[in-house]
C-alpha positions as CSV (number, residue, x, y, z in Angstrom):
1,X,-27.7,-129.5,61.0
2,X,-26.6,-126.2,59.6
3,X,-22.5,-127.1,58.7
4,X,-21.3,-128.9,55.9
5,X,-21.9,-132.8,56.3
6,X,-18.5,-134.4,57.8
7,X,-18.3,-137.1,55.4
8,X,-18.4,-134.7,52.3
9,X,-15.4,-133.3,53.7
10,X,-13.3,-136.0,54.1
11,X,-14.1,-137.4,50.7
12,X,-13.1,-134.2,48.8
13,X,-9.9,-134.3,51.2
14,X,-9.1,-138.1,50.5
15,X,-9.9,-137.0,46.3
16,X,-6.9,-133.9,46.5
17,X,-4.3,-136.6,48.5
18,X,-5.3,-139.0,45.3
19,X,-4.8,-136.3,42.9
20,X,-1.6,-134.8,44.7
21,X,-0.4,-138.7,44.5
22,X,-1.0,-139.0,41.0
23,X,0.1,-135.6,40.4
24,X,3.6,-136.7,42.3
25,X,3.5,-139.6,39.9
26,X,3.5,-138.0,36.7
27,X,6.2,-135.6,37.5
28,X,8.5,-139.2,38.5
29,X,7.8,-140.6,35.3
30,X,8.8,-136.8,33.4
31,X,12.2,-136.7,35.1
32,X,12.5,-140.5,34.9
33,X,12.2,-140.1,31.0
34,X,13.9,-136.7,30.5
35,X,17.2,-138.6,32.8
36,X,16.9,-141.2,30.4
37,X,17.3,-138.6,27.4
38,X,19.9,-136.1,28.8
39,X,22.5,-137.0,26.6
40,X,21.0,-137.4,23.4
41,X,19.2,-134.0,23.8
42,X,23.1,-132.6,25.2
43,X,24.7,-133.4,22.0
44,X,21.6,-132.8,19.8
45,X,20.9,-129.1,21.2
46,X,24.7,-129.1,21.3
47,X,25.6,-129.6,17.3
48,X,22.9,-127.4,16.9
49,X,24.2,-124.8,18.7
50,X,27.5,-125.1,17.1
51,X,25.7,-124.5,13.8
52,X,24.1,-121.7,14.6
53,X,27.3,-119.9,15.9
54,X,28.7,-121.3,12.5
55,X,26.0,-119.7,10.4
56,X,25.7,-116.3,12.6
57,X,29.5,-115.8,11.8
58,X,29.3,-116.5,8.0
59,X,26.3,-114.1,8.3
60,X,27.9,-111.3,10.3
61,X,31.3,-111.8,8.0
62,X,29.7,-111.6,4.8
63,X,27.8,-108.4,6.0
64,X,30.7,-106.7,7.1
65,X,32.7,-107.7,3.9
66,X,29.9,-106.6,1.5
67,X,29.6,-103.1,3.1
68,X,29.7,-99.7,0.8
């Protein structure tokens, strides 16, 4: 026999549906534990936000203020 043995085949096609599967898995469990964090990281990336714009206008006041 000259083709590629039959059973070869179907054993690297059962280990991609395994690793698609676990694959799947691991990107449930990421958005599972991201969901579960949403609102902490809203008001965390929110205050800092807030501070930055706080700082960049102190910044951009003091630099126009302070000009020749």
């Amino acid at each position: 026999m000259t083709g590629p043995d039959p059973g070869r085949w179907i054993d690297r096609m059962i280990g991609w549906c395994f690793g698609i599967l676990l694959a799947v898995i691991a990107l449930y469990c990421a958005v599972a534990l991201i969901e579960s964090m949403l609102p902490t990281l809203i008001i965390i990336i929110g205050a800092l936000a807030i501070g930055a714009l706080i700082v960049g206008a102190i910044v951009v006041i003091r630099t126009w203020c302070n000009r020749w």
